[in-house]
C-alpha positions in Angstrom: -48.1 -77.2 -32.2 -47.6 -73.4 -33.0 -44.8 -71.7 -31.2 -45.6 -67.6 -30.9 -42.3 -65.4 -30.5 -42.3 -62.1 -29.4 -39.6 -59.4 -30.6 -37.6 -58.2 -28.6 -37.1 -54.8 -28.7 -33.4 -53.2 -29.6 -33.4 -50.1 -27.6 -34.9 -49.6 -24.0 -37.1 -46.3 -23.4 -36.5 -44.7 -20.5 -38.8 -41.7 -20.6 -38.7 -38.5 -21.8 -36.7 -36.8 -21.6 -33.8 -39.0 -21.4 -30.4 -37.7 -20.5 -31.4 -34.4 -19.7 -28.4 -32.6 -18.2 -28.6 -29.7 -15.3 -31.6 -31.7 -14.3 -31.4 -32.3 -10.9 -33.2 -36.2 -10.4 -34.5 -38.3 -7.2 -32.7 -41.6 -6.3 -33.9 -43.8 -8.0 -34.6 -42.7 -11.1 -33.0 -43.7 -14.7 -34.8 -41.7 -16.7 -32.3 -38.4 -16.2 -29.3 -37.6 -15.7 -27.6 -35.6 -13.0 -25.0 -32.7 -13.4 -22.8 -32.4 -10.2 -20.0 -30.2 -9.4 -17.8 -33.0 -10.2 -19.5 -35.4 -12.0 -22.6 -36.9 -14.2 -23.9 -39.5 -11.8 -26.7 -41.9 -12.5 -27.9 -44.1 -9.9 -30.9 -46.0 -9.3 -32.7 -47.2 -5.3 -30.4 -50.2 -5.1 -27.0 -48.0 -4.6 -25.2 -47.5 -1.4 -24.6 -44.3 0.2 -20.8 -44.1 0.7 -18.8 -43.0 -2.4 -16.1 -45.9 -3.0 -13.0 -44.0 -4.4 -11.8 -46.5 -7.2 -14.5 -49.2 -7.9 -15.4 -50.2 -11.0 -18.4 -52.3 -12.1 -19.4 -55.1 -14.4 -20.1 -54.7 -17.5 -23.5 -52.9 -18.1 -23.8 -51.9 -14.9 -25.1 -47.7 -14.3 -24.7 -48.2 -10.8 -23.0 -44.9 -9.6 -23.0 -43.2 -5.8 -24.1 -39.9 -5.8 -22.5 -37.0 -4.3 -23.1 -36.6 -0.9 -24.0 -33.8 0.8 -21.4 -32.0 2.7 -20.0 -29.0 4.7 -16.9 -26.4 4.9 -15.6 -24.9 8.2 -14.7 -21.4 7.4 -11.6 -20.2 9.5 -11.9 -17.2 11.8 -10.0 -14.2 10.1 -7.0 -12.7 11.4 -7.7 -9.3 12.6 -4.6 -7.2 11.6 -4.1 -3.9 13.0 -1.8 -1.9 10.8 -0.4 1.9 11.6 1.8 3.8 8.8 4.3 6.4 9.7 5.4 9.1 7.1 6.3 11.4 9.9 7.0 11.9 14.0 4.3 10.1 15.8 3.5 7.2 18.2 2.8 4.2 17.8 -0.1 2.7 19.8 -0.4 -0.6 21.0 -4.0 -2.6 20.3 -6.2 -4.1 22.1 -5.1 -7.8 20.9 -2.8 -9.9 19.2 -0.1 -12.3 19.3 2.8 -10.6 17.1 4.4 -7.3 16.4 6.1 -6.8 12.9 8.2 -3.2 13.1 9.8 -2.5 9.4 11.8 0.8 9.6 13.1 2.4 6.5 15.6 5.1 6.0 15.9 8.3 4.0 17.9 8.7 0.9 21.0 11.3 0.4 20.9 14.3 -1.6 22.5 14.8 -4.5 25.5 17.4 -5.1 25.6 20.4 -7.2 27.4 20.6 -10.4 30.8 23.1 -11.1 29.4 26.4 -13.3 32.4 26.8 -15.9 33.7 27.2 -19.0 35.1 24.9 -21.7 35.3 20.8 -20.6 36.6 21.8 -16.9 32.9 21.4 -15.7 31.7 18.8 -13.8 28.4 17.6 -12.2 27.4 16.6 -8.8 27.5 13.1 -7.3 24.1 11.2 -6.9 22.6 10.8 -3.2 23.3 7.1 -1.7 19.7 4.8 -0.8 18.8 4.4 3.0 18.6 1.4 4.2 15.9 -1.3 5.6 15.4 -2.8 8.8 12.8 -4.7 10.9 12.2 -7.0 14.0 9.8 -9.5 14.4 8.0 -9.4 18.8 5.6 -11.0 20.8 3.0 -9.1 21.3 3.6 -9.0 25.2 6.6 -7.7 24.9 6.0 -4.8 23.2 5.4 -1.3 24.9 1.4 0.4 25.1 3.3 3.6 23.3 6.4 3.2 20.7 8.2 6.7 19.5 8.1 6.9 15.8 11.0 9.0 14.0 11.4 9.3 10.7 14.0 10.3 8.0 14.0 13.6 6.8 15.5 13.3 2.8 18.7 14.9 2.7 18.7 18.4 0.8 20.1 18.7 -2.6 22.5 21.1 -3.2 21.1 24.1 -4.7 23.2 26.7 -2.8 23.9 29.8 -5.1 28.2 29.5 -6.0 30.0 32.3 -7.9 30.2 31.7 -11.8 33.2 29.5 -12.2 33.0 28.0 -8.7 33.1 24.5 -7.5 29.4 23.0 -6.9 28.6 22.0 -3.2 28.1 18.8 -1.5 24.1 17.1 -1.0 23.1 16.6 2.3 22.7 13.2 4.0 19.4 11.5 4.8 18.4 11.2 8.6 17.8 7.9 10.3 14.3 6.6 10.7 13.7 5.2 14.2 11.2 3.3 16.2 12.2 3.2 20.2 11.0 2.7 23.8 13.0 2.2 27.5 11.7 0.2 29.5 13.0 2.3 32.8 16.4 -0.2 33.2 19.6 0.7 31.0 20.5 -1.3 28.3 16.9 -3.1 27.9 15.3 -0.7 26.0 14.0 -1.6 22.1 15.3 0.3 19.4 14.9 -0.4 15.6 17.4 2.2 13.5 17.4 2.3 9.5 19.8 4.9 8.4 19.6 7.3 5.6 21.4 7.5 2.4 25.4 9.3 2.3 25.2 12.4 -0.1 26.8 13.1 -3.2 29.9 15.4 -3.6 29.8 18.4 -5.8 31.5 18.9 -9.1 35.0 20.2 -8.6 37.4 22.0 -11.5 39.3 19.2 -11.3 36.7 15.7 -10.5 33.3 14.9 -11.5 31.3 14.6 -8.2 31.6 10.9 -6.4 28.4 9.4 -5.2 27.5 9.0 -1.6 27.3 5.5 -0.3 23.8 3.8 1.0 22.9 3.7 4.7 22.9 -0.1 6.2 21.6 -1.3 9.6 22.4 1.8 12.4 25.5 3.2 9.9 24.6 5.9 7.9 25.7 6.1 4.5 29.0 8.7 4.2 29.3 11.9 2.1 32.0 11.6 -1.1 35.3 13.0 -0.7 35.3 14.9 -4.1 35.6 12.5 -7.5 36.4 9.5 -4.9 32.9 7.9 -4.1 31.9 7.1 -0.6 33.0 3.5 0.8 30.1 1.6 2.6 29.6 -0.7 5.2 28.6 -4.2 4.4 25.1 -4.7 3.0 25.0 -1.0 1.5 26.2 0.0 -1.8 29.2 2.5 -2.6 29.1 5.8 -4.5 30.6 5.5 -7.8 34.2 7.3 -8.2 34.2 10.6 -11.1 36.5 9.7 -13.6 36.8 8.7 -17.3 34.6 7.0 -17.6 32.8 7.4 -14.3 31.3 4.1 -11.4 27.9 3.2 -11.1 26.7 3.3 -7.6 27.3 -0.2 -5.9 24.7 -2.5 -5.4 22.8 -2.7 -1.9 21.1 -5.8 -0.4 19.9 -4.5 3.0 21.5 -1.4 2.7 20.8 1.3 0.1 22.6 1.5 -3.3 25.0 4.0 -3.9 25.3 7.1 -5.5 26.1 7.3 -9.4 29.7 9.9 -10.2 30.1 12.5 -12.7 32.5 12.6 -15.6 36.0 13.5 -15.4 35.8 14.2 -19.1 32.7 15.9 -20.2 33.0 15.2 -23.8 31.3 11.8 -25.1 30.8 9.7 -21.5 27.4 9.7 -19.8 27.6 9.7 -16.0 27.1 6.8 -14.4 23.8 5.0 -12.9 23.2 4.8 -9.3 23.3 1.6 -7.9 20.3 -0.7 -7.2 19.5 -2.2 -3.9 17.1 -5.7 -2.8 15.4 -4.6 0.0 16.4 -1.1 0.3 16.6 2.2 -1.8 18.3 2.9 -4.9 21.0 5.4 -5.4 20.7 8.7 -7.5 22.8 9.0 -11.0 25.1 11.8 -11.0 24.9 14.6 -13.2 26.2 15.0 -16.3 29.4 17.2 -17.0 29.3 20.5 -19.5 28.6 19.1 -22.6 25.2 18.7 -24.3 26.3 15.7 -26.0 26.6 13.6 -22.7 23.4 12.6 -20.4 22.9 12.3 -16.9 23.2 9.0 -15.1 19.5 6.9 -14.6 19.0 6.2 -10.9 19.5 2.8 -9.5 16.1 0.5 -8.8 14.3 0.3 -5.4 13.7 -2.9 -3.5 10.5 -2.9 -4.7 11.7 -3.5 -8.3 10.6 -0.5 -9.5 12.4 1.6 -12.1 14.8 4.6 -11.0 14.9 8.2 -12.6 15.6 8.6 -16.3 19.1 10.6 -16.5 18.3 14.1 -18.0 19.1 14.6 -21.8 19.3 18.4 -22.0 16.7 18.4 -19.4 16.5 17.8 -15.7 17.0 14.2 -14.4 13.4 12.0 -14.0 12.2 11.2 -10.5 12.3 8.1 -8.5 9.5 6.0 -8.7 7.3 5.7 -5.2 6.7 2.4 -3.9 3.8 2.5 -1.4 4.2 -0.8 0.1 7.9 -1.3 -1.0 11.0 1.2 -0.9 11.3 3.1 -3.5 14.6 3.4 -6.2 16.5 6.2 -7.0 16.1 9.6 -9.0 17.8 10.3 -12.0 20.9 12.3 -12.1 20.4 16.2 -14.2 21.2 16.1 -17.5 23.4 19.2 -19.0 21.6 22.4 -21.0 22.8 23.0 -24.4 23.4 26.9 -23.4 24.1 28.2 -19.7 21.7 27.0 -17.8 21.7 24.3 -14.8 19.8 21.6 -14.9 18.3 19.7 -11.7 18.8 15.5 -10.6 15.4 14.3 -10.5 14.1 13.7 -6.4 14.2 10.5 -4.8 11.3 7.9 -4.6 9.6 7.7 -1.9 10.7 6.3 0.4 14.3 5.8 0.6 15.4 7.1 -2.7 18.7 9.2 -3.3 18.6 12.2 -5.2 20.3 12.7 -8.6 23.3 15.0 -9.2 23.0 17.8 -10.7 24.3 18.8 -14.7 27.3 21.6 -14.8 26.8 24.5 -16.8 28.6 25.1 -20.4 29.2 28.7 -19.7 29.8 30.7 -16.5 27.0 32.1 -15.3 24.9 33.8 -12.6 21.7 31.8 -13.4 22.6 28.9 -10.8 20.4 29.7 -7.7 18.5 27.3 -6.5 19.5 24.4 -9.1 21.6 21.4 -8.3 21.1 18.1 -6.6 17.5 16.6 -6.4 16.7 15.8 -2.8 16.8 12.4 -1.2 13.2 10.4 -0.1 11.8 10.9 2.9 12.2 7.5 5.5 9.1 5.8 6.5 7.8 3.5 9.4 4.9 0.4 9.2 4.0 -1.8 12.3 1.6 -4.6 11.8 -0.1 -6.5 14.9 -1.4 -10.0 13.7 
């Protein structure tokens, strides 16, 4: 008896082409496989049509479940009406919505003028404190058809003409930025306030300028008293005090920093910084006294994070740095001219920066006019409507 035996053979051909990837396949099929966003799956026409998260099969089995198909609900938007206000206006109430976001921001201080003298008996200006932040969060159907926008108006630095020899004048304040409406009873009216930024002092024969302190809340940041910087409410930074050396500008959370101070001694200190704030705007540095070895102080960062003025080295003080969805920081403070000339703190960032102080003069002189304290920020108003 003859027994036949027929090889077996060691690998199984499945086609060609085998194992083709990106090839899209029909159930069924072995011969290919198929890509998916997820996975390689290949399945053949005995596999079920749920995917079972976790099972595992026996050994040399291909059975896999294919990805099935599928949808995504896509959300309705929120429609978000959004208004901006850089000046006076009104706010208008839309059509729809459920809440009313009002963010209110306050102008920054001035910065003061520096002392035009002789010798080391000049000083420079204060810096300009920050103004502040506030906002309130409404139903929609509370809030008015009409709102009254006011904003703050940057407080001037002080650039007032001074006989040679005389003491430099005080900035100006920043003005509050408001957003108000009465409903027709007393006392149940809505009223958001942020106020501006105090103003720095001007340098004296016998102080540095002090720095004005930041606005906070409905409280308005207050003017130095000569070298002795400007106290502040809770929330709001200080203005630094003149003296030998000179104070930053304290640190503001809600309320703007405050104002940098000027040297006592003009030989070999810098002025000092102007404080930073969290939320609200930095301070300006003050100006440097009358020597061209000392600089003017750098202004104190926004609540936006963004970097203040650079203090002048011989050369006017550096501008604030604008923020246009944050509050911006603080101006620089003037730096002092190696002959008679003034030079200039650096203007606020917009919005809510101080102004720097402004450098004294080596020499007396007549070429003062219109040089000084840089000018606070203006304030600014935003009102979204989700």
């Amino acid at each position: 008896m003859s027994i036949h035996v027929t090889p077996i053979p060691s690998a199984v051909d499945f086609g060609t082409p085998a194992q083709v990837y990106t090839t899209a396949n029909d159930p069924g099929s072995a011969s290919t496989a198929m890509r998916t966003d997820s996975e390689i799956a290949i399945f053949n026409t005995s596999g079920g049509s749920a995917i079972v998260s976790g099972a595992t099969g026996a050994a040399g089995d291909a059975l896999f479940a294919s990805r099935q198909n599928h949808s995504h609900t896509v959300p309705t938007l929120v429609n978000v009406d959004y208004q901006e206000f850089t000046a006076n206006g009104t706010w208008t109430k839309p059509s729809t919505g459920t809440m009313v976001l009002v963010v209110c921001i306050g102008a920054g201080g001035g910065g003061g003028k520096g002392k035009s003298a002789g010798g080391v008996t000049a000083r420079g200006g204060g810096g300009g404190g920050g103004g502040a932040i506030t906002w309130c969060n409404s139903r929609f159907s509370d809030m008015p058809d009409t709102m009254a926008i006011t904003v703050g108006v940057g407080g001037a630095g002080a650039v007032l003409p001074s006989a040679p020899g005389g003491d430099g004048y005080d900035g100006a304040a920043g003005t509050d930025t408001i957003a108000a409406y009465a409903t027709g009873a007393a006392g149940t009216g809505y009223r958001i306030e942020a106020s501006g930024g105090g103003a720095g002092a001007g340098g004296a024969n016998a102080a540095g300028g002090g720095g004005g302190s930041g606005g906070v809340g409905s409280i308005r940041g207050t003017i130095a008293t000569s070298a002795t910087g400007a106290t502040a409410s809770q929330g709001a930074g200080a203005g630094g005090t003149g003296g030998n050396p000179p104070t930053v500008g304290g640190s503001g959370t809600i309320g703007g920093g405050g104002g940098g101070a000027s040297t006592q001694n003009s030989y070999g200190v810098n002025a000092a910084a102007g404080g930073p704030s969290a939320l609200a705007g930095g301070g300006g540095g003050g100006g440097s006294g009358s020597s061209n070895t000392t600089n003017g102080g750098n202004g104190g960062l926004g609540g936006s994070g963004v970097a203040g003025g650079t203090g002048g080295d011989n050369a006017d003080g550096g501008p604030g740095t604008a923020a246009p969805f944050g509050v911006g920081s603080g101006a620089g403070g003037g730096g002092c001219a190696s002959g008679s000339a003034m030079n200039v703190g650096g203007v606020g960032g917009i919005p809510a920066g101080g102004g720097g102080g402004g450098s004294a003069t080596q020499i007396d002189t007549t070429d003062i006019d219109g040089k000084g304290g840089g000018s606070g920020a203006r304030g600014e108003c935003r009102v979204w409507t989700f």
